[in-house]
C-alpha positions in Angstrom: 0.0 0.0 0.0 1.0 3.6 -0.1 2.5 5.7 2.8 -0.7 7.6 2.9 -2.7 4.5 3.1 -0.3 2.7 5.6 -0.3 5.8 7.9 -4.1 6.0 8.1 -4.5 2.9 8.8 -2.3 2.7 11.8 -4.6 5.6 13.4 -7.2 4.9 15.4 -10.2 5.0 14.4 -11.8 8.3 13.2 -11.7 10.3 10.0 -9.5 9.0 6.8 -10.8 5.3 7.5 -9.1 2.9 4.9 -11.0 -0.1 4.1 -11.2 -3.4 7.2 -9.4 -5.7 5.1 -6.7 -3.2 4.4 -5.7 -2.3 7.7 -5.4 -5.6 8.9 -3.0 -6.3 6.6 -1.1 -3.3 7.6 -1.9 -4.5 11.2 -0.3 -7.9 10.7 3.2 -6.2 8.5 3.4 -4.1 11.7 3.1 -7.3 14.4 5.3 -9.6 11.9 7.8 -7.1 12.1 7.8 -5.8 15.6 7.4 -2.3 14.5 6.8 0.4 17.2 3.9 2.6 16.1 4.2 6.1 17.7 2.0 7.1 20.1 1.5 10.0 18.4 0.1 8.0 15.6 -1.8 5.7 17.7 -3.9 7.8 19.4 -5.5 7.8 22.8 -7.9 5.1 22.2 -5.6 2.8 19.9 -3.1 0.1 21.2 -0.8 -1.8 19.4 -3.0 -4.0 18.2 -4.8 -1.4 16.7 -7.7 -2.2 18.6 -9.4 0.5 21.0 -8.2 0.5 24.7 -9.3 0.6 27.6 -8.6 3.8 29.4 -8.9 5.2 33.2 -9.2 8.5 34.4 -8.0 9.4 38.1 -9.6 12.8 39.5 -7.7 13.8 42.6 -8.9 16.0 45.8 -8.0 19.9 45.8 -7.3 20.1 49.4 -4.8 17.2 50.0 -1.6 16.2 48.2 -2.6 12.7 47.8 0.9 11.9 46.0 3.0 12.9 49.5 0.6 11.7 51.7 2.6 8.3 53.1 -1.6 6.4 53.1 -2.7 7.8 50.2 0.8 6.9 48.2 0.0 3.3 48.6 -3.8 3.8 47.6 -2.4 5.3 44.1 0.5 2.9 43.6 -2.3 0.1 44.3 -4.6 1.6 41.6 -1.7 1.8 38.9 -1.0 -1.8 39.9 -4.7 -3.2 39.2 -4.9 -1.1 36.3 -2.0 -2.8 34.4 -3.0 -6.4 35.8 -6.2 -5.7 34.3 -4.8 -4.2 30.7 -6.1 -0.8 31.6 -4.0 2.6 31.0 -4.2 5.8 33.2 -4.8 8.4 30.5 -4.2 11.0 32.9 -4.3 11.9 36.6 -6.2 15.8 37.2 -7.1 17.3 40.7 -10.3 19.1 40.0 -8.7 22.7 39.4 -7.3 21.3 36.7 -10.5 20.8 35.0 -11.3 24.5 35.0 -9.1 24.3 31.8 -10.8 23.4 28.5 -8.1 20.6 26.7 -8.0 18.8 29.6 -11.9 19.1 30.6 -12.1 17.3 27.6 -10.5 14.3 27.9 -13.1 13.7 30.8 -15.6 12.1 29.1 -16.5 8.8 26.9 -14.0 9.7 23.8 -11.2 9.3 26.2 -11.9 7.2 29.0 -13.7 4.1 29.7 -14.3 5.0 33.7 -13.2 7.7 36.3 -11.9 7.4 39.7 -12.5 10.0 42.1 -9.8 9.9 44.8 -10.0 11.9 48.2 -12.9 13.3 49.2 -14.1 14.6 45.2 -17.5 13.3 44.3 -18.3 12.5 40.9 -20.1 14.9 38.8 -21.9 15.6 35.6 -20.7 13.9 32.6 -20.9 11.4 29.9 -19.2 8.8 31.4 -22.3 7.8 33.9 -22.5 6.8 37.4 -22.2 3.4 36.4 -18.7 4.0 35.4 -17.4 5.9 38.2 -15.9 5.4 41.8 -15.1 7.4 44.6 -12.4 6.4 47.2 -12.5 8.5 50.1 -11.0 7.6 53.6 -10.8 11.4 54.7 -12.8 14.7 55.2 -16.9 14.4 54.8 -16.9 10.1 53.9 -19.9 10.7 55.0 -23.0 8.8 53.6 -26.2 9.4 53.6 -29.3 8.0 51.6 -28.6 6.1 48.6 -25.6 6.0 46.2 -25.7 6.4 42.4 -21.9 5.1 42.1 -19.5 2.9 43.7 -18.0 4.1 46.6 -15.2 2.7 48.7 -14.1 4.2 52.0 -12.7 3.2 55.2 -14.3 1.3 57.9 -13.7 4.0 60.6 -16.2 3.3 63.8 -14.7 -0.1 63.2 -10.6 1.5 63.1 -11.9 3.8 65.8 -12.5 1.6 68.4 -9.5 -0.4 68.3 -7.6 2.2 68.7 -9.1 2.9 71.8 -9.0 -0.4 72.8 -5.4 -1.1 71.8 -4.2 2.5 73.9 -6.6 1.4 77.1 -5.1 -2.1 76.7 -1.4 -0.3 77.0 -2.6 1.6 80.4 -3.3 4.6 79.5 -6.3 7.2 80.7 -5.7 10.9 79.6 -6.4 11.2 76.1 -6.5 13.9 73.6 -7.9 13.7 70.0 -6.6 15.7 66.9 -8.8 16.0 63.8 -11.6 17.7 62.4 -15.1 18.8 63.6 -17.8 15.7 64.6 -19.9 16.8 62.2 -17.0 16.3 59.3 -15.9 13.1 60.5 -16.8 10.2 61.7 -13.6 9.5 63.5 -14.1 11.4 66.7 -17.5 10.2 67.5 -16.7 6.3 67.3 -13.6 7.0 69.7 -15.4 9.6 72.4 -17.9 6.4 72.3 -15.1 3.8 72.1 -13.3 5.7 75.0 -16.7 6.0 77.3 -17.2 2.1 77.1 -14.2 2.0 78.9 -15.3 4.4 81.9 -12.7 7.3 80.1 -13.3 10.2 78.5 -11.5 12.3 76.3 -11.7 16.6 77.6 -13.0 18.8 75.0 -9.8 21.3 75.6 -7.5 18.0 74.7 -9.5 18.0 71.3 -8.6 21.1 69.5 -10.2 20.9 65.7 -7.2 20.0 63.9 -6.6 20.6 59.8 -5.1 17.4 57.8 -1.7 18.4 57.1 1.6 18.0 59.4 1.9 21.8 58.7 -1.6 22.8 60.2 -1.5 20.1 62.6 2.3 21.0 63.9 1.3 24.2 66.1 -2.0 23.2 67.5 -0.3 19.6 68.6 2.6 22.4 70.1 0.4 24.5 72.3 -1.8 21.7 73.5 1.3 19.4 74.3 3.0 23.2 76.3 0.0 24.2 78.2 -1.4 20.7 78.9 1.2 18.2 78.8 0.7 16.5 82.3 -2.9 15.7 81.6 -1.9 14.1 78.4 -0.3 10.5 77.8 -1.9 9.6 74.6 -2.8 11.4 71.6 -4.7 9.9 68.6 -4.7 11.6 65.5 -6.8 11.7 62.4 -4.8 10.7 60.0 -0.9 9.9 59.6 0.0 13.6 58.4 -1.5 14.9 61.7 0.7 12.3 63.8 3.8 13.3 62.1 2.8 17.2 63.7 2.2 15.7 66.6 5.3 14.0 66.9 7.3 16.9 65.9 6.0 18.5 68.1 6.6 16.5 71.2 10.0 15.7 70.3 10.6 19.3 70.5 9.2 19.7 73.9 11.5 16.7 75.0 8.3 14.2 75.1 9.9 10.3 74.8 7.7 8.5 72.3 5.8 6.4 73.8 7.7 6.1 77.0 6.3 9.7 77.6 3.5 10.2 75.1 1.6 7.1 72.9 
């Protein structure tokens, strides 16, 4: 065939079609050879069979740096790893800023992407792919559920995580306990330990429970002046998530705390 003819035929599918037997003759010169089509060529749909793939797209929380986050880093690695045991690609990974621009607003939909995986707190919204096709992990702020679900959602069994905790720190000896984290009425967290703690004849004072943000920067200074003005009524802190412990330890290392000798 011509080079015009050979070229169109290793695109994906689209304008400039070339006839079905035709391009699988191409198809089968390119796989008897081993030649690497460009991607360029391929398309974001195409594979190297020429055949349409299958395609994921991750949408990622504004408010947290998921990729730093020492949990969350093992929640993407382990959606990259499923995808390629299951012959998918991840087309592209956006936070939800990212979709206030146009090119890349446009890649989220059917064209592009079989699916969409919403990672972090984002819920899905209004497109083409369907509810059917989309799925929410979210382990943090607002997980929240209330009434019924139009997509698959996936979050952490926290009353559950909660109470072990408790029971684990109790089981160790210790009785004065402060909690850092964010408001009851954001998280489920708090409640299921307050509870956790009063099964156990213990509670937890509110003025050891300062409302905490979810980063070790936001976390650092409120885990500081609660550990200065309050640290003989404290010898165990549980915190919402591991970027708040890693304040809290900073914190107490500072102020010459001995983990957990002195603080668990």
């Amino acid at each position: 065939v011509s080079l015009a003819t050979a070229s169109r035929a290793l695109r994906a599918r689209g304008a400039f079609q070339v006839a079905q037997d035709t391009r699988d003759r191409v198809w089968s010169a390119v796989r008897e050879l081993g030649y690497e089509v460009p991607a360029t060529a391929l398309g974001s749909r195409s594979d190297l069979n020429g055949e349409t793939s299958r395609c994921v797209g991750l949408i990622l929380d504004n408010d947290h740096d998921l990729y730093a986050a020492p949990f969350w880093m093992r929640v993407l690695a382990g959606i990259e790893q499923e995808l390629v045991r299951h012959r998918y690609h991840l087309l592209f990974s956006f936070t939800v800023n990212d979709l206030q621009h146009e090119h890349k607003r446009q890649l989220v939909n059917s064209k592009h992407v079989d699916g969409l995986i919403f990672a972090g707190g984002t819920r899905p919204f209004e497109n083409d792919i369907g509810a059917d096709r989309s799925v929410t992990i979210d382990f943090g702020d607002g997980a929240w559920v209330d009434g019924e679900l139009c997509y698959d959602y996936i979050g952490m069994e926290k009353r559950r995580a909660m109470y072990e905790v408790a029971d684990h720190l109790v089981g160790l000896g210790r009785r004065r306990f402060a909690y850092l984290g964010p408001a009851v009425t954001r998280d489920e967290r708090p409640v299921a330990f307050y509870q956790r703690l009063a099964s156990h004849g213990l509670t937890a004072p509110p003025e050891n429970c300062p409302i905490t943000p979810w980063t070790t920067d936001g976390a650092y200074p409120i885990a500081l002046d609660l550990l200065t003005r309050r640290r003989t009524e404290i010898d165990a802190v549980v915190c919402a998530c591991d970027p708040i412990a890693v304040g809290v330890i900073r914190a107490a290392k500072e102020l010459g705390l001995r983990l957990p000798e002195d603080l668990a």
